[in-house]
Each structure stands twice: as C-alpha cells, then as structure tokens.
C-alpha positions in Angstrom: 19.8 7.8 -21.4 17.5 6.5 -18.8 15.2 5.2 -21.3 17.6 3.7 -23.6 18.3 1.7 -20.1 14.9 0.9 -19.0 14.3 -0.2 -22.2 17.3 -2.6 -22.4 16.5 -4.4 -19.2 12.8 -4.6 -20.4 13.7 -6.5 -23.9 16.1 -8.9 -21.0 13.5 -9.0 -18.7 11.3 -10.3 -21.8 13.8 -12.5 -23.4 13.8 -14.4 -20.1 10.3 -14.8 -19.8 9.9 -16.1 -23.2 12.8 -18.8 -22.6 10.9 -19.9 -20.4 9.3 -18.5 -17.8 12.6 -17.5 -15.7 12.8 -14.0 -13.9 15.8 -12.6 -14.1 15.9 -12.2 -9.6 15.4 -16.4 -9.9 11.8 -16.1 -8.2 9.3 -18.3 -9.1 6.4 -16.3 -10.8 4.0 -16.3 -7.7 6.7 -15.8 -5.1 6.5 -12.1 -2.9 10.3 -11.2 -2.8 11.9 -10.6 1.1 9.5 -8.7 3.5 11.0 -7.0 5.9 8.5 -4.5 8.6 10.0 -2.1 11.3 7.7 -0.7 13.7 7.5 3.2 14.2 10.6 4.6 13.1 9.0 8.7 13.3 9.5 10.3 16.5 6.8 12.8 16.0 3.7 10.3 13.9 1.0 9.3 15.8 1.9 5.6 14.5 4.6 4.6 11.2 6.3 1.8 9.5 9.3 1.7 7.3 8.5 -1.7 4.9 11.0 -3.2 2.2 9.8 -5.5 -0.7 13.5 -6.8 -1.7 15.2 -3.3 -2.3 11.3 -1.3 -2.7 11.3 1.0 0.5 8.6 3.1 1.3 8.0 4.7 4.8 4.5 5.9 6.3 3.4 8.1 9.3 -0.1 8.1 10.7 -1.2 11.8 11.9 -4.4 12.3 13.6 -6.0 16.2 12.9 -9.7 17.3 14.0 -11.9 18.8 11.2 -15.7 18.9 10.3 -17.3 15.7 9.2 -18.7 15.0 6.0 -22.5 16.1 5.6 -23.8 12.5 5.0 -21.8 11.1 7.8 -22.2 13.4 11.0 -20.6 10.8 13.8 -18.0 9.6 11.5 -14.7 10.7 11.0 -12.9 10.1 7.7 -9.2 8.8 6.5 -6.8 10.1 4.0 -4.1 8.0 1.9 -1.5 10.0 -0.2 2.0 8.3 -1.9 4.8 10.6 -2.6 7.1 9.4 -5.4 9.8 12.0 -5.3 13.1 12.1 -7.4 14.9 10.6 -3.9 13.5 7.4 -4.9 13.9 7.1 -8.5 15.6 9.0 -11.2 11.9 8.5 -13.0 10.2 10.5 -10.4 10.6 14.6 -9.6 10.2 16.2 -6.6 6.9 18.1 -7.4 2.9 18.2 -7.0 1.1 14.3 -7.2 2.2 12.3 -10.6 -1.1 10.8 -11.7 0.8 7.5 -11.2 1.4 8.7 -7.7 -2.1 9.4 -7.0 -3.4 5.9 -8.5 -1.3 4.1 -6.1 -2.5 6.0 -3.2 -6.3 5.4 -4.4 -5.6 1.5 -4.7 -3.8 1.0 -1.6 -6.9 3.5 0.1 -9.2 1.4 -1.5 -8.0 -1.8 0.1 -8.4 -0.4 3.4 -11.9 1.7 3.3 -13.6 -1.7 1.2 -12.3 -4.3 4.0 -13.8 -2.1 6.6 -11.1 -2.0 9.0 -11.8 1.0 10.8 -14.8 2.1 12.4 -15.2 5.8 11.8 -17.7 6.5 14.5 -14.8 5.6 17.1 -13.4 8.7 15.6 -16.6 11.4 16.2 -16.5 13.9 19.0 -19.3 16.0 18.5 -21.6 14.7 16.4 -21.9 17.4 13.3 -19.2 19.3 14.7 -15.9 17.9 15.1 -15.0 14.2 14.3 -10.7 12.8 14.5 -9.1 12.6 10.8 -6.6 9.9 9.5 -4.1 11.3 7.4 -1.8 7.9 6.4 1.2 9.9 4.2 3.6 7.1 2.6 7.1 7.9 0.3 8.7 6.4 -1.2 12.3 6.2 -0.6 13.9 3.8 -2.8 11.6 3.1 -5.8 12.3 -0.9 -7.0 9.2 -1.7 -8.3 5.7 -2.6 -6.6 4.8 0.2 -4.7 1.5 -0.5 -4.6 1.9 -3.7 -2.6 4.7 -1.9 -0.3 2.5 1.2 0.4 -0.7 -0.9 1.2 2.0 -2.8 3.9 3.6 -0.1 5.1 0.2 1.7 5.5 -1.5 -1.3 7.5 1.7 -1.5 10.0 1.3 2.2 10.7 -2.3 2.0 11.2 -1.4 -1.0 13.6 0.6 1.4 15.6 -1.1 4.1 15.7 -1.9 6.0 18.4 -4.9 8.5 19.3 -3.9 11.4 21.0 -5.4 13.1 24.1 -8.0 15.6 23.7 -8.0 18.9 25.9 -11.7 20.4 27.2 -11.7 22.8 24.4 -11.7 19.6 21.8 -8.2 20.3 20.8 -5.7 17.6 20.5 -3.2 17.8 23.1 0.3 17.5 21.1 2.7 14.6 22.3 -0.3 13.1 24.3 -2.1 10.0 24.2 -4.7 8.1 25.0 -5.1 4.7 26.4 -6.9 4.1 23.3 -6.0 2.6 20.0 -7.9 2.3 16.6 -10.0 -1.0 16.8 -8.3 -3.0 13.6 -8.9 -6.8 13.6 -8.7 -7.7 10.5 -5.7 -6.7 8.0 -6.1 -6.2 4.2 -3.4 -6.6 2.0 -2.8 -5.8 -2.2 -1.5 -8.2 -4.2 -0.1 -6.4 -7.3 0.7 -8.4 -10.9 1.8 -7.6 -13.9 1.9 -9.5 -17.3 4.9 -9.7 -19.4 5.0 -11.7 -22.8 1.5 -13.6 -21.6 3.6 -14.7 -18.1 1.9 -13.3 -15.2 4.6 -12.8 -12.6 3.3 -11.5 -8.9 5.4 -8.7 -6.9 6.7 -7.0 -10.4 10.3 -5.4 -10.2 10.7 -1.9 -11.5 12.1 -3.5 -14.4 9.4 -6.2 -14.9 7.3 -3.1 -14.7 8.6 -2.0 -17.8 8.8 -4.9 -19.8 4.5 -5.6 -18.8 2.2 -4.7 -20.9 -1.2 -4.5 -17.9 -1.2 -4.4 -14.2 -3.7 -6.2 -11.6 -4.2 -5.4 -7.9 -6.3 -7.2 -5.9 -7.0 -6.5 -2.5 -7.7 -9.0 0.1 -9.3 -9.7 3.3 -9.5 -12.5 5.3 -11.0 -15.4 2.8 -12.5 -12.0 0.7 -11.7 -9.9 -2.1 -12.2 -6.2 -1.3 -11.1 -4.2 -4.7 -9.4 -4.9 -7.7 -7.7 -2.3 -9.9 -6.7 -3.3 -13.8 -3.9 -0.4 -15.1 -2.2 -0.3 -18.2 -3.6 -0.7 -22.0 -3.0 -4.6 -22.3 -5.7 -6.8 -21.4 -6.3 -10.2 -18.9 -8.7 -12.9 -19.7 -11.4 -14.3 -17.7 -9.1 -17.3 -16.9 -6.1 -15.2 -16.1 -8.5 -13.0 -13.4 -9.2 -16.3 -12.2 -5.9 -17.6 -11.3 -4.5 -14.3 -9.8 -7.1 -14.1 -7.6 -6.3 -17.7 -6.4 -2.9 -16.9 -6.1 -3.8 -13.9 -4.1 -5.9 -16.0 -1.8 -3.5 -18.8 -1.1 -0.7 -15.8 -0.5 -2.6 -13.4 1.6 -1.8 -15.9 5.0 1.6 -16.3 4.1 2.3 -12.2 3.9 -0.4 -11.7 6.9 1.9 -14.0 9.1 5.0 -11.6 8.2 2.8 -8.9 9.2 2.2 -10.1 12.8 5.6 -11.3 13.4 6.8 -8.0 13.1 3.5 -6.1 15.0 4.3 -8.2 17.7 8.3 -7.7 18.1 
C-alpha cells in the first residue's frame, strides 16, 4: 500500500514540475524550507541538538569515550558519525542494524566535517600512543520528511557547537557528569547542501516525496567560500553545467543557513 502511495505523490510531484517548475510545498526550487535549531535537549550528552527542516526532525548527542589512537596518528584522537533511520521516523524504515541508505548519510554528513577540518584532533590526545579522547556524534532520526542528509549535517554541527569535554581523573579516566573549562576549538562551520533532480528540474532541500519522484541526488558540502565534498547518489546523471549551477547555489546559500546557525548557538 505504501508504495502504491509514494508512487502516487511522485507522478504529482512530477506533473508539477513539468507544468512548470512549481513544487507542490510553493518553494521556489533553490529555497531551504523553515530551519528551526534547539540547543542541547539530552540531559546526559556531552553536547546535542534537536534540528527541523520543515517537518524533517533529526536529534544528535555528542559523547566523548577514551580509546587507543590510530597507528598512523599517535597524538590524534578520532570522530565517529552514525544516522539511525528507525521505523519511528518513517513507515519506510525498520527498527534494525544500519540500512545502507542509513550508513551513506552518516558517511556524507561525516565527510563534510573531517574535509573542512573543523576539529583539531591533537586537542583530543592524552598520552601520546596510548590514550587519545573519541567523538562519537549519534543522530536519529525522528520524523523522516525528506533531506536527512542536510538535517543530520545541522543537527551534527549544533551538537559539536555545544559540546562539552569532560574532566579527566589521574588514572586517565573520564570523570562522568564532569567538565572541563574546555571546549572543542570549532571556528568555522560546514554545511551540506543536498539536491535532487526531478523531470530535469533541480529542486534544493528535496521532500521525502520529491525524493521519490528524483531520478539522482547531489550533496555538496561547504565551507566558508570552499567546497569540502561532494557526493552524486542515485542511477540518473547531472551534466557539467548542472554541477555548476548547484554548486553556485550552494555557495550563495551557505551564509544565509550559517546565519540561522548562529542565531540559535547564541540564544
């Protein structure tokens, strides 16, 4: 029944494309629908956000763990992004181990942030060789609307943003509910910007529905004036000129969704 559904709203979605460029929300197809960004929100993460993309809700916790570092990095400590899309969020999704589509969302929105460089992993070492601080960033999603990509790589950012690292006891153990006065050194904040091309329209911030009806997916991730990572899904194909003029998009939209960003950092 579902995909008799999905498939119904795709042919609309389509229809209204082809009559002439019209999304069926009214959005332009460049416009990011409504952004809204609380702050924290888990009692017992080191740092989390809970971020909506017009009815797209995912909610992420930052928790900091001490393990071995990695053999060709001795003084550096390491991050890890996971996406949980469980059947709370969608009657597509199951409550089970990773999806693949699961696990490429959590690689693009990881991607983002390890390419722009934001963190400085030897801030994280202890002992050199020994024992370094870990960044687990876990996001779910819990009300699946389309564009999860772009709401994880928020939601992820936020948390990371207010983060805390906790005290560490003589014995090199964290000390649980503790903190200290110090905070992960992020200046700059990258951002996705997912697409997704439906009857050769290319409409930005998909719905789970324009999902559907699109035949390839595009993320680009952004920093600053730079692009960090791109990520092409899907068995349709872009051309050279289409690349092009999502990454200007993407460029001319990453101030806009930064400024949302810090307006809600800073409340």
């Amino acid at each position: 029944m579902n995909e008799i559904i999905n498939t119904l709203y795709a042919e609309e979605v389509k229809n209204a494309i082809k009559a002439g460029g019209q999304r069926l929300d009214k959005r332009k197809l460049d416009e990011f629908r409504k952004i809204e960004i609380k702050k924290g929100g888990l009692n017992w993460a080191d740092g989390s956000a809970i971020v909506k993309i017009g009815d797209t809700e995912v909610v992420c916790g930052i928790k900091f763990e001490i393990g071995e570092p990695y053999p060709d990095s001795p003084d550096q400590g390491s991050m890890t992004l996971n996406i949980e899309l469980t059947g709370i969020a969608s009657p597509e999704y199951f409550t089970g181990p990773p999806t693949l589509e699961a696990m490429e969302y959590g690689r693009i929105a990881d991607r983002v942030i390890r390419s722009a460089e934001i963190i400085d992993f030897k801030d994280l070492c202890i002992i050199p060789g020994e024992k370094v601080l870990l960044i687990f960033i876990d996001c779910y999603a819990i009300n699946a609307a389309g564009n999860i990509i772009d709401a994880t790589e928020i939601a992820s950012i936020c948390a990371l943003l207010d983060a805390k690292i906790p005290k560490i006891d003589e014995n090199n153990k964290i000390i649980k509910g503790e903190y200290s006065d110090k905070k992960l050194n992020i200046k700059k904040i990258p951002l996705s910007f997912t697409f997704e091309k439906i009857e050769n329209k290319i409409v930005l911030d998909p719905t789970d529905k324009e999902e559907d009806a699109g035949t390839t997916r595009f993320s680009i991730g952004i920093c600053e004036d730079k692009i960090v990572s791109c990520q092409k899904s899907k068995s349709g194909t872009f051309t050279q000129k289409e690349i092009l003029e999502m990454t200007d998009i993407a460029l001319k939209k990453y101030g806009e969704i930064k400024k949302e960003i810090l307006k809600y950092i800073k409340m």
